[in-house]
SEFI-656122 format. One record per residue (C-alpha): residue in three letters; x negated, y, z. Coordinates in steps of 0.25 Angstrom, whole numbers, plus 5000, padded with zeros to 4 digits. Each point is the difference from the previous one (the first is absolute). Last residue first. Example, Ala and Ser with C-alpha at 12.3 -4.5 7.8 and 13.67 -1.06 7.14 Angstrom:
2
SER494549965029
ALA500649865002
REM end
This chain:
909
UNK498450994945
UNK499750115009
UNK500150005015
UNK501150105005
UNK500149945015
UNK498949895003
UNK500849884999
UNK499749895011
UNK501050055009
UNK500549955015
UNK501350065003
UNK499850075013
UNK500449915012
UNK501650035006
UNK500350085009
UNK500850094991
UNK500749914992
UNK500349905012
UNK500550125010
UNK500950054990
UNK500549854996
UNK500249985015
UNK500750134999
UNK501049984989
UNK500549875005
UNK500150035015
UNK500950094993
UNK500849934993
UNK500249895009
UNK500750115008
UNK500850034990
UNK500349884997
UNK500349975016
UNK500950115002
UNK500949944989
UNK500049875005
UNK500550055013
UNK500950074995
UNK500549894990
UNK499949915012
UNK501250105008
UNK500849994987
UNK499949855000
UNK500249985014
UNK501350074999
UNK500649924991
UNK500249885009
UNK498949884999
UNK500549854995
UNK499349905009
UNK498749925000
UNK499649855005
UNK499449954987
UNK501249914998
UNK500950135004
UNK499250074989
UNK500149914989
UNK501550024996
UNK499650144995
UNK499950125008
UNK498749995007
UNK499349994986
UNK500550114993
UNK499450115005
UNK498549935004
UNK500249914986
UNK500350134993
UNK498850095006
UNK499249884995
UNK500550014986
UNK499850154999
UNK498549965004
UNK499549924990
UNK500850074989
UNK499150125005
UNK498749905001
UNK500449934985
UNK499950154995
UNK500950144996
UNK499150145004
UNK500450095010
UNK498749955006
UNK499250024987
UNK500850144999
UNK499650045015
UNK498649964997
UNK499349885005
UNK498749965008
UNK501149935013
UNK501149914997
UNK500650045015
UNK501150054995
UNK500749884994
UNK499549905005
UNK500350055014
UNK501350044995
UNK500349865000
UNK499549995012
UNK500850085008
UNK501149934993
UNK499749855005
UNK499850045013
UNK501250095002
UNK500949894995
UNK499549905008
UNK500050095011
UNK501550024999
UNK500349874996
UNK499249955014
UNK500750115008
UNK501449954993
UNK499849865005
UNK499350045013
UNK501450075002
UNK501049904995
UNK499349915010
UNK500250075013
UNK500550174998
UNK500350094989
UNK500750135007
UNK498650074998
UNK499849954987
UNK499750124989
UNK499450105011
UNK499149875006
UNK499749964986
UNK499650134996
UNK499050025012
UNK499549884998
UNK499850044985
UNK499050105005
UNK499149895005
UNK499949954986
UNK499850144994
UNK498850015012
UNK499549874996
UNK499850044985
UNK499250135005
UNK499149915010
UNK499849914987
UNK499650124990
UNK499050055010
UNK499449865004
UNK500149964985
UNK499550084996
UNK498750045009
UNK499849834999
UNK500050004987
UNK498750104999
UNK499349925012
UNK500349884990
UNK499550064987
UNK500549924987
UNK499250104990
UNK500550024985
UNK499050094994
UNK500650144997
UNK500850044988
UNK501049884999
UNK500750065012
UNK500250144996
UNK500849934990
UNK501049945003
UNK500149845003
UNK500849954991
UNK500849885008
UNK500149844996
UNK499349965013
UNK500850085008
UNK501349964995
UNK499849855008
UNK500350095013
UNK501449984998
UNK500049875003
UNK499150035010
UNK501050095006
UNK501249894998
UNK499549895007
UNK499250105011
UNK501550045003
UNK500449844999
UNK499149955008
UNK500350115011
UNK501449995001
UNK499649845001
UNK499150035012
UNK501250095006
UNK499850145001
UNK500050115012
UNK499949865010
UNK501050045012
UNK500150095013
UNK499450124990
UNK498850085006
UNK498949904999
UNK500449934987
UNK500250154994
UNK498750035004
UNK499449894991
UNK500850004988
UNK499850164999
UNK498449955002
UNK500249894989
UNK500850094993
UNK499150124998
UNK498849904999
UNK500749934986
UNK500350124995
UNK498650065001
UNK499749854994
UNK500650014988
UNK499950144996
UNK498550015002
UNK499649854995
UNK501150004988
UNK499450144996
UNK498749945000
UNK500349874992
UNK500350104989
UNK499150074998
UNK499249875002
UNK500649974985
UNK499950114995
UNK498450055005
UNK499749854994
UNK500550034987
UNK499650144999
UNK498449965004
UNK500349884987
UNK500450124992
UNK498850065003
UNK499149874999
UNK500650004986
UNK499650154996
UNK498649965005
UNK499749914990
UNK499349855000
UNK501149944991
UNK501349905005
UNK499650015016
UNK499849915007
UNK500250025016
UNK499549925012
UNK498949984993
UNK498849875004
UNK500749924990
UNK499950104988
UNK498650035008
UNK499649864999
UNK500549984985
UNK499250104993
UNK500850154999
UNK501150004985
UNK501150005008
UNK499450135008
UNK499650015015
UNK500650055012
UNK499549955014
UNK501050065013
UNK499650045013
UNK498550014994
UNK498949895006
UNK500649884992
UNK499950094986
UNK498650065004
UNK499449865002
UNK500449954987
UNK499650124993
UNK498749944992
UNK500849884995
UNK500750094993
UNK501450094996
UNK500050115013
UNK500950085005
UNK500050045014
UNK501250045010
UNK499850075012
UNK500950045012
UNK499150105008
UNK499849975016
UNK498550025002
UNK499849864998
UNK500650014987
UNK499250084995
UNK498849945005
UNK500549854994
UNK500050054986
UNK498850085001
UNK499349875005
UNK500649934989
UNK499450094990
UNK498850005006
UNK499949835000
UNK500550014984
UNK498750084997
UNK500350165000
UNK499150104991
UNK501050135002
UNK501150015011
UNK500950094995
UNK501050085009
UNK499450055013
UNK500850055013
UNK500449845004
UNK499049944997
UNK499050095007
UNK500849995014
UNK500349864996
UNK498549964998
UNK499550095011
UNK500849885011
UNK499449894991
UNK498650055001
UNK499450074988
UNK498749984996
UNK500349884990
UNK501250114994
UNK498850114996
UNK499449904990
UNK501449984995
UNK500150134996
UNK501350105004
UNK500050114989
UNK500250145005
UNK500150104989
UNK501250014994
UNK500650105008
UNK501450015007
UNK499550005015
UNK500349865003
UNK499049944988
UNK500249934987
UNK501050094995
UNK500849924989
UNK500450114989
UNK499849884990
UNK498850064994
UNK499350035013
UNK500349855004
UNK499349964988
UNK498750095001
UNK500149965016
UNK499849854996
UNK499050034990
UNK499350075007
UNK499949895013
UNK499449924991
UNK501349864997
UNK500049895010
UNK501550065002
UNK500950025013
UNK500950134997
UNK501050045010
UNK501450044997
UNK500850075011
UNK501549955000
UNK501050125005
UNK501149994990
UNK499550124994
UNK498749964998
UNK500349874994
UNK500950094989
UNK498650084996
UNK499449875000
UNK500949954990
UNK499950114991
UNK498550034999
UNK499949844997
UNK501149984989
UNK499050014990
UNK498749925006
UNK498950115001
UNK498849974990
UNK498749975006
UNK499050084995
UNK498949994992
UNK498650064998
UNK498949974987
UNK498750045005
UNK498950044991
UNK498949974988
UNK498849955010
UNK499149934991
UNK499649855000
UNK498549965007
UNK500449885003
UNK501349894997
UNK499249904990
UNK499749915013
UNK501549985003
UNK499849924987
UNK500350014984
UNK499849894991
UNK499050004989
UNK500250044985
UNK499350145002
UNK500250134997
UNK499150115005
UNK500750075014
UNK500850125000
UNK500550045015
UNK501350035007
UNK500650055013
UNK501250005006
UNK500750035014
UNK501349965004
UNK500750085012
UNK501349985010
UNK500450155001
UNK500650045015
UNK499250125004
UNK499149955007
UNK499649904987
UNK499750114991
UNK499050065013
UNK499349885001
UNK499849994984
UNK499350135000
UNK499249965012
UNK499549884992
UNK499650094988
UNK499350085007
UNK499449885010
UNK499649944985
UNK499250124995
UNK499350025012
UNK499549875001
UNK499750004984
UNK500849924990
UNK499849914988
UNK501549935003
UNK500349865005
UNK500150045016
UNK500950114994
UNK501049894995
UNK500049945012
UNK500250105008
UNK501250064993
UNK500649884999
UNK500249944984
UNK499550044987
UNK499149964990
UNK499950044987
UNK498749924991
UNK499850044987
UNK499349914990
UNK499250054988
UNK499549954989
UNK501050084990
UNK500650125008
UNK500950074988
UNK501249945009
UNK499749945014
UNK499949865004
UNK500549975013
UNK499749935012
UNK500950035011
UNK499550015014
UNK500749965013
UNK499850045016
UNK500049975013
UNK498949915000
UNK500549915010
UNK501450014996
UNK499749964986
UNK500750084987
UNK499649944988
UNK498850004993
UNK500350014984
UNK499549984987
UNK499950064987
UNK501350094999
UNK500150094986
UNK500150135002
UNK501050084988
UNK501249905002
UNK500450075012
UNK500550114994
UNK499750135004
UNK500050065015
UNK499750144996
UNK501450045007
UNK500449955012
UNK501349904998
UNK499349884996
UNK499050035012
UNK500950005011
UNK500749894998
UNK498649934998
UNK499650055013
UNK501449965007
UNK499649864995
UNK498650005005
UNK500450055016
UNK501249894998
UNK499349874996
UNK500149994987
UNK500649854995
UNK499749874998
UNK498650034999
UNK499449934987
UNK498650065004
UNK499850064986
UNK501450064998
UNK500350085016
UNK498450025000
UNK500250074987
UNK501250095004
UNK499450035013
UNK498550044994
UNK500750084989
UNK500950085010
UNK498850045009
UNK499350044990
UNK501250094993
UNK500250055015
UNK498950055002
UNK499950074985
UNK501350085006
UNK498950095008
UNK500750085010
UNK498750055009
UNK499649955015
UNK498650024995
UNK499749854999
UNK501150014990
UNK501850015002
UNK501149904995
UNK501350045006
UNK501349945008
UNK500149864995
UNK501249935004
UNK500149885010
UNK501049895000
UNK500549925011
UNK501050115002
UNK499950095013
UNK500850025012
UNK500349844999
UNK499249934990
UNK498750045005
UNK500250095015
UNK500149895009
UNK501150005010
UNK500650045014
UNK501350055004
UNK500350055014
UNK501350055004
UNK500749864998
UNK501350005008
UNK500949954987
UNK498949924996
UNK500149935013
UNK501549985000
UNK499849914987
UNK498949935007
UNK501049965007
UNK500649914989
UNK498649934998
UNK499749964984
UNK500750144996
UNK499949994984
UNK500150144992
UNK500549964986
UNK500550145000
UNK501649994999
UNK500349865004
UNK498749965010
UNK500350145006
UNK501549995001
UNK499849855005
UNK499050065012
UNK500850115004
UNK501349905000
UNK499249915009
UNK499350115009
UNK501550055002
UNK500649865004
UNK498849965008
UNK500150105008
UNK501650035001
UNK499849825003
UNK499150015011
UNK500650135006
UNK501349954998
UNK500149975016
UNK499550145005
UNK500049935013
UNK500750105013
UNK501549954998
UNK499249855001
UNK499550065014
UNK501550035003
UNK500549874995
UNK499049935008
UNK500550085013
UNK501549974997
UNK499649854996
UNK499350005016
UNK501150095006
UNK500649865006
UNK498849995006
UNK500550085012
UNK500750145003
UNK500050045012
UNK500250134995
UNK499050105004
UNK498949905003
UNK500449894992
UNK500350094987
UNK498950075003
UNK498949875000
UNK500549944990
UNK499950124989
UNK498950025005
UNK499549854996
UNK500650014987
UNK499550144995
UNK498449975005
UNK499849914989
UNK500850104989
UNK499150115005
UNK498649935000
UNK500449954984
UNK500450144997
UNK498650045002
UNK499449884995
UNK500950004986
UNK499450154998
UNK498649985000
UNK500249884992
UNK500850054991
UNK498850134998
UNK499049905002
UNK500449894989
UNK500350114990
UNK498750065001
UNK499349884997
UNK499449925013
UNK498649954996
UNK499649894989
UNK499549884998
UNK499849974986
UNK498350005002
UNK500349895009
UNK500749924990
UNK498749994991
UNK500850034988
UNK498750084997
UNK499149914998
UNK500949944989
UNK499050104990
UNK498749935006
UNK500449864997
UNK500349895007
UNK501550004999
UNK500149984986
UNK498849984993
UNK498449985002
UNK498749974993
UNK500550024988
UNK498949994988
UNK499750124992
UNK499850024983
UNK500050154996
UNK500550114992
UNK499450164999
UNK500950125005
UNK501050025012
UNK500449865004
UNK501050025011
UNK499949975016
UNK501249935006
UNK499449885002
UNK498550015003
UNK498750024991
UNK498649945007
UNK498750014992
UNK499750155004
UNK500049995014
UNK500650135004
UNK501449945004
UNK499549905009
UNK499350115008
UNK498450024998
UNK499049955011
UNK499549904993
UNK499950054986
UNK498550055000
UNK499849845004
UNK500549964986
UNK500249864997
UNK499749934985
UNK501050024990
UNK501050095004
UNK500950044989
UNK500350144998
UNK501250115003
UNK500050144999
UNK500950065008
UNK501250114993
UNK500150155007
UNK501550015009
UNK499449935013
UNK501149985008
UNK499349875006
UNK501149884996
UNK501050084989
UNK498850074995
UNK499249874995
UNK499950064987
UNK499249894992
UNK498750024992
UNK499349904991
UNK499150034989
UNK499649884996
UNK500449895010
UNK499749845003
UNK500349925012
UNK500750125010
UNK500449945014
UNK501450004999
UNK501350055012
UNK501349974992
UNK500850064987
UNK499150124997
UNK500850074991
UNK499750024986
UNK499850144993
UNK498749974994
UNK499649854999
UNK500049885011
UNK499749874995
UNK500349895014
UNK499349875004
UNK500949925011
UNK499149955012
UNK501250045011
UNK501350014992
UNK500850064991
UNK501549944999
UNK500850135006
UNK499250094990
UNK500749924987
UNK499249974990
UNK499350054989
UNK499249904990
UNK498549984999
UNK499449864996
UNK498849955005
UNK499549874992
UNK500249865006
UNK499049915006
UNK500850015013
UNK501350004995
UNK501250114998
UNK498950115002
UNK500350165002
UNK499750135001
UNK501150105004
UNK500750124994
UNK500950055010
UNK501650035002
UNK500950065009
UNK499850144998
UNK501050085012
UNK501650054998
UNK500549875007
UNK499750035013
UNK500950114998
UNK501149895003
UNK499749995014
UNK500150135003
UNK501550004995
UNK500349875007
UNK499250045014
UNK501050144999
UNK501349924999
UNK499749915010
UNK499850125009
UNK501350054996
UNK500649865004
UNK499449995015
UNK500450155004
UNK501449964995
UNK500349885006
UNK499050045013
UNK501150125002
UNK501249944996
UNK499749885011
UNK499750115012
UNK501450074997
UNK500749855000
UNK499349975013
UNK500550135005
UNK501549994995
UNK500049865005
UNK499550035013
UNK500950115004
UNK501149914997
UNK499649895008
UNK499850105013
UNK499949855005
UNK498950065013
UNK499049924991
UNK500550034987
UNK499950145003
UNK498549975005
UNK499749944986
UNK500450114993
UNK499250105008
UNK498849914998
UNK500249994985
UNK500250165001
UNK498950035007
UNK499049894989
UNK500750094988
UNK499650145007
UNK498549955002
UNK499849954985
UNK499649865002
UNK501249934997
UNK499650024985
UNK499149885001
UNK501149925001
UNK500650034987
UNK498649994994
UNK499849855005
UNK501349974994
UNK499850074988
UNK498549914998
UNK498950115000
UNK499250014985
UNK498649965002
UNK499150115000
UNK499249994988
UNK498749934999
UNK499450044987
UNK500149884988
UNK498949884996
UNK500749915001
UNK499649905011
UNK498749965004
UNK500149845000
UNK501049984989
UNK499250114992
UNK498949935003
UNK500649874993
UNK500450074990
UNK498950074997
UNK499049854999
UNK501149964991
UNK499650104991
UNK498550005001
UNK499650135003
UNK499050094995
UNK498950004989
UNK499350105009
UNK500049885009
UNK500749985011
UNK500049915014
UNK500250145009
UNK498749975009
UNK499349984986
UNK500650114992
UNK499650105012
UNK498649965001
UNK499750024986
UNK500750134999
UNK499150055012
UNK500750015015
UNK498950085007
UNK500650135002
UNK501149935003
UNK499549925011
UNK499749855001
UNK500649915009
UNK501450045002
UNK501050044988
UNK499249934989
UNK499549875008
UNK501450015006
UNK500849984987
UNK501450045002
UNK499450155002
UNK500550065013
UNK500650154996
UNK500150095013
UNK501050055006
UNK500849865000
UNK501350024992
UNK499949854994
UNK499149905006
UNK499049924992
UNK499849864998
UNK498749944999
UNK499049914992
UNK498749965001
UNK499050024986
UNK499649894990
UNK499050064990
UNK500650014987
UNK499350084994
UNK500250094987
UNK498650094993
UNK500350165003
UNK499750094990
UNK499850134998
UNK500450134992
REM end
């Protein structure tokens, strides 16, 4: 322990600013002047105006006025409004707002109302399903500690009291106890400590507890160290391992280290994968629908003399062209996805397109602990110096846990000790416990890297026997051992760990009794005994949902901190190859990662499966390697440490239970940190983008088919082949109908593959299936001039505008229909709102011109004859459909890439 005497020496004064990327102390002579290698106890209560005996009560409140609470910054909620119009910046929704606003211009007034009211649904719904997501994420802010035991005074003169307070009111200067098990509430410098370590895992990725002293006068060696190896700082989101101690906050909230990481900066992201592919596909028909207008001008003036009294005819044909429910089908489907999730599996989607990226993720990267393995290791044998079983080992190794465990006053065994002591009681020899009698104990310390138990053995009277176990080097660098004894021994351990075993060695020695305490200095010239090895145990429903991952076409890559053995040792257990070729034998290093360029990166990252020893930087670089050469990643990730790789991926996953950066960092949360969830999640996104797919190909191939019909029929007939209102109310009734997509099953070839909006691919389609659609619409002349050759004036544009309108609305009604591609003949026989969808379309294209409507739209009753000659055509044009069909799912199966698999065929359980 030491002691620190209070001062009160006056100190300048700052404020700080949240989210900056590095934390600014509120006190600049702490966070300016002086280094922290040199910032001794002293030092710091001064320029903080403390005291070991803390603050005075007044003297908090008033800083907790100046500095704030003392709560992480989070993204501040988006007022609706605001978020409303920010949905106006998906490409599709901005045409069709323009669109809308030119039909308004040339008092196309009807047009412009059912547009306006499309683009309205669209930001209504978008808006709300994200206001949903931020009210769920928000509440799992609620699910961290919120208290702290703080030192205080109500007077000057009065004595330190200690009381728990909120987090939210600890301030700069505040005097904090911190014991075994407690979160580090705020960034401290260390008063007093005895025996202090902390986890700082969720800020280095560092998995082994730091040891943690007071700094009482400055140290040069610690000049060149990091903030997180100088051993008299903690931050928030560390965790107190073992030992207690008194620290003094030197900053909260924004301005510490653990807030960093809302640097907005580090938020920005690329283009996901949805935002390309809808991008890529809004551009292209964005060019088309520009250019429709102008040429529609230009041929009608040219061929017809035709003038701007085409104009609403020209907007009506580029508003034939727009996919108008896109927006809302999109945002409908990823909605409903999203809700089904949240309801069934506790699964929250934070941003609805990252919905549709989980559906096209084909790369998923993750640790290994907690994931493919569970956080708890078993022990796998107990062998000698001579590679030997020996359950005596084990016995030693058991005795020196237990007794650290009770003698230190540990909160709880850490997992290598605990797995040891499950071990033992279940060997036999192990014997009651209550036959050694603890005496003292030195308790695991990460400098060390070991732990010794003091114990007083039965029938041994005046003698103390020391069992020391811990790294295998450090362990060995204790024992009475020769050079050539100890490489041995060393090379034996090497070739353990290779093959994937994590290793404990122990050793022992008697020593006189003695009333005197125990020290570091009492750990030499021990005797080797042997080497304890574990493994990690595989998590239960890990083999099976990898082996479903694989069939779906996502490849799992492993990014762990973990030996580069023990990484392969748990793959090979899973069935998991860690190379290209099926074997397990090729482990990427993060070493052999700082050689590679970015280019050699993807080429690597691609090919190789588990990347072994990675810091948070590597594991972003991964990240960003595989998407660079094309692959749609998602990452997993609960910490601090995975910030980076979560804003790299397409889409960041973490688990409810993550820190609160990466739950606000995700895109996804998911309800417990299984792969069996981000399974059902993959389906959920594959569904729903299923789904908009088959809108995209059947909606706009018949679209193109009746824009071109459209168009060579202005140019061939002495009069306008539909009238703007004809039009209005034909894309009325198709988009109504449209609504069924976002409600439809998609079968189930299509949920077995990654869900990929690619434009070059739509655009095959849609050209094929468009030119085909056009050809049944250009038919339909031939039907109409058969059915009305004695039809002449008016009453035959009227009957030749039924007639197509008719046609129109029926071709594509089988469209939807047939065209409902990746389902069998029974799914498609199959009943559904997209059949229902249909069938009430074909009614409104029969019926429609018949009813007293039809004159006030401009359309005439049609004779008998044309319906028998449709139903021809028609006919013709399903089979036709069916096909084109058949072959472009031919083609697409067998062109298409080789499932990517990341089981090795027949690997044992």
């Amino acid at each position: 322990m030491s002691s620190v005497p209070e001062s009160s020496a006056a100190a300048g004064s700052g404020r700080t600013i949240p989210g900056t990327p590095a934390p600014v102390t509120p006190f600049p002579a702490v966070g300016t002047s002086v280094p922290e290698s040199m910032r001794t106890s002293l030092h710091v209560l001064r320029s903080l105006e403390s005291g070991p005996r803390g603050l005075v009560e007044a003297h908090a409140e008033e800083r907790l006025a100046r500095f704030g609470e003392n709560v992480l910054p989070s993204w501040r909620p988006v007022p609706w409004p605001r978020r409303f119009v920010r949905s106006l910046r998906d490409p599709f929704t901005s045409v069709l707002l323009c669109l809308g606003l030119v039909s308004a211009v040339v008092s196309a007034w009807g047009t412009a109302c059912v547009i306006l009211a499309l683009v309205a649904v669209s930001c209504l719904l978008r808006s709300t399903e994200e206001h949903r997501a931020h009210r769920s994420t928000a509440a799992l802010r609620e699910l961290v500690a919120t208290t702290a035991t703080v030192v205080r005074r109500t007077s000057t003169d009065a004595p330190s009291r200690e009381r728990d307070i909120p987090v939210a009111d600890l301030v700069p200067g505040d005097v904090i106890r911190l014991g075994p098990g407690d979160l580090v509430p705020a960034d401290v410098q260390v008063l007093r400590a005895g025996g202090l370590t902390v986890h700082q895992s969720a800020l280095t990725g560092e998995s082994a507890p730091v040891a943690k002293h007071p700094l009482d006068a400055p140290d040069p060696a610690l000049a060149g160290a990091g903030p997180f190896a100088q051993p008299q700082l903690c931050f928030q989101g560390s965790s107190v391992t073992s030992g207690s101690g008194t620290a003094v906050i030197t900053a909260t909230a924004g301005a510490t280290r653990f807030a960093a990481a809302h640097d907005g900066r580090a938020r920005q992201r690329g283009a996901s994968a949805f935002d390309r592919s809808v991008q890529g596909i809004s551009w292209t028909l964005i060019r088309f629908m520009l250019l429709t207008p102008p040429l529609v001008l230009m041929a009608n003036a040219t061929l017809r003399g035709r003038g701007l009294e085409t104009l609403p005819f020209a907007v009506a044909v580029a508003v034939g062209l727009t996919p108008e429910m896109l927006p809302v089908i999109v945002t409908t489907a990823l909605a409903r996805g999203a809700a089904r999730l949240a309801r069934t599996s506790g699964v929250i989607v934070k941003r609805l397109p990252a919905l549709h990226d989980l559906g096209a993720v084909d790369v998923l990267c993750l640790d290994k602990t907690g994931t493919l393995t569970e956080d708890r290791p078993v022990v796998e044998t107990a062998v000698d110096g001579s590679d030997l079983p020996d359950p005596g080992v084990l016995r030693w190794a058991a005795l020196s846990a237990l007794w650290t465990l009770q003698l230190a006053e540990l909160p709880a065994p850490d997992a290598l000790d605990e797995a040891v002591l499950d071990a033992a009681e279940e060997a036999e020899g192990w014997g009651p416990a209550a036959a050694y009698e603890g005496v003292a104990a030195l308790p695991f310390d990460p400098v060390r890297r070991v732990a010794t138990a003091v114990l007083r053995r039965p029938g041994r009277l005046g003698v103390h026997t020391l069992v020391t176990k811990g790294a295998v080097e450090a362990v060995l660098e204790r024992c009475a051992l020769d050079g050539e004894e100890r490489e041995r021994l060393l090379a034996l351990a090497a070739r353990k760990a290779e093959s994937g075993l994590r290793l404990l060695a122990v050793a022992r020695a008697d020593r006189p009794a003695r009333h005197g305490a125990y020290t570091p200095a009492d750990e030499r010239g021990l005797t080797f005994v042997g080497l304890v090895a574990l493994r990690d145990v595989p998590a239960p429903s890990a083999a099976g949902a990898l082996d479903v991952l694989a069939r779906r076409g996502v490849t799992v890559k492993v990014l762990t901190g973990d030996h580069p053995g023990t990484a392969a040792r748990a793959c090979e257990d899973l069935g998991l190859r860690t190379d290209a070729g099926g074997g397990f034998g090729e482990v990427v290093t993060a070493e052999l990662v700082d050689t590679l360029s970015d280019a050699e990166l993807a080429r690597v990252a691609d090919r190789a499966t588990v990347f072994a020893r990675c810091t948070p930087e590597h594991k972003a670089r991964i990240v960003s390697a595989l998407r660079a050469a094309g692959r749609t990643t998602g990452f997993l990730g609960d910490g601090v440490n995975d910030l980076p790789a979560l804003h790299a991926a397409d889409v960041g996953i973490c688990p409810r239970n993550a820190v609160d950066v990466a739950r606000e960092a995700a895109d996804v949360v998911l309800a417990e940190k299984d792969l069996t969830a981000i399974d059902r999640a993959v389906l959920a996104g594959r569904h729903s983008s299923g789904n908009i797919a088959t809108y995209l190909r059947i909606t706009l191939s018949s679209n193109l088919g009746n824009v071109i019909a459209m168009l060579t029929a202005g140019l061939m007939l002495p009069f306008l082949p539909m009238l703007p209102a004809q039009v209005l109310v034909q894309n009325l009734c198709f988009d109504a109908a449209q609504l069924a997509f976002a409600f439809d099953r998609p079968g189930a070839n299509a949920l077995r593959r990654p869900a990929v909006l690619r434009s070059r691919d739509f655009l095959r389609f849609i050209t094929g299936f468009g030119l085909l659609n056009a050809a049944a619409d250009l038919a339909t002349f031939g039907v109409l001039a058969l059915a009305l050759h004695n039809a002449a004036g008016t009453d035959g544009e009227a009957a030749f505008h039924a007639g197509w309108f008719t046609e129109n609305l029926l071709t594509q009604a089988l469209v939807m229909v047939l065209l409902r591609t990746g389902r069998s003949a029974a799914e498609r026989r199959a009943g559904g709102p997209l059949r229902a969808a249909a069938a009430g379309l074909a009614a409104v294209g029969v019926l429609l011109p018949l009813t007293p409507l039809g004159p006030l739209l401009g359309m005439s009753a049609l004779p008998l004859l044309y319906y028998l000659l449709l139903g021809s055509v028609l006919g013709l044009y399903a089979v036709g459909l069916t096909a084109a069909r058949r072959r472009y799912e031919r083609r697409r199966t067998t062109g298409a890439e080789p499932e990517r698999g990341v089981r090795k065929a027949g690997a044992k359980r």
